[in-house]
C-alpha positions, 0 to 999 in steps of 0.5 A: 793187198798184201805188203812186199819186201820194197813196200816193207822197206819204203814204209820203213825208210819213211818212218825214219824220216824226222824233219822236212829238210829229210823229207826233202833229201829222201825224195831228191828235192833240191830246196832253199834252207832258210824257206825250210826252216821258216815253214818246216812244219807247214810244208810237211802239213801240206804234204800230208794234206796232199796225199790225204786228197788222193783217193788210192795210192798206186800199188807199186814202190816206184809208182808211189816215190813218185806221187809222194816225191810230186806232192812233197815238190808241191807243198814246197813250191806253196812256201816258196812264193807264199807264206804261212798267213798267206796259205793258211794251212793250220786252222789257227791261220784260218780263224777269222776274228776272235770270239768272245766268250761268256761264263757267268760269275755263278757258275765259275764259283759254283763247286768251290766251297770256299768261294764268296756267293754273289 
């Protein structure tokens, strides 16, 4: 598929996009400033995820305002009645109960010269 002029200038005008409250400007969605800042990076990982659970994006520039303009509603409206804990969209959030860990004491000293044997 070869790239037009209003794919160009889409690719282009999304690339300038820096923060969740641009996102939301780009695409027309009215938005609750202090859910934004509280959530910001959430809402543009759910979007992200979103559109990485579309299998193909649709050939036209209007087409694809559309669907991006859809999930990025989406991923907002998660945040809106929902919190980070609750929506679990980074892996740190979706770790159950912490790990222990065991190194052995000898193999932490081995490679340091200067370190007691035990």
């Amino acid at each position: 598929m070869t790239m037009t002029d209003d794919d160009l200038e889409f690719e282009l005008e999304l690339s300038e996009l820096v923060s969740a409250e641009d996102f939301l400007d780009y695409f027309g969605i009215d938005y609750q400033p202090a859910v934004v800042q509280v959530n910001r990076l959430h809402i543009l990982q759910r979007f992200h995820d979103y559109l990485g659970q579309l299998d193909e994006l649709p050939d036209s520039v209007a087409a694809k305002r559309a669907l991006y303009t859809d999930r990025l509603r989406m991923a907002y409206h998660d945040f809106l009645t929902s919190d980070a804990r609750t929506e679990k969209v980074f892996r740190v959030f979706r770790m159950t109960e912490p790990r222990r860990v065991a190194v052995p004491l000898a193999e932490l000293l081995e490679g340091h010269a200067h370190a007691t044997r035990v």
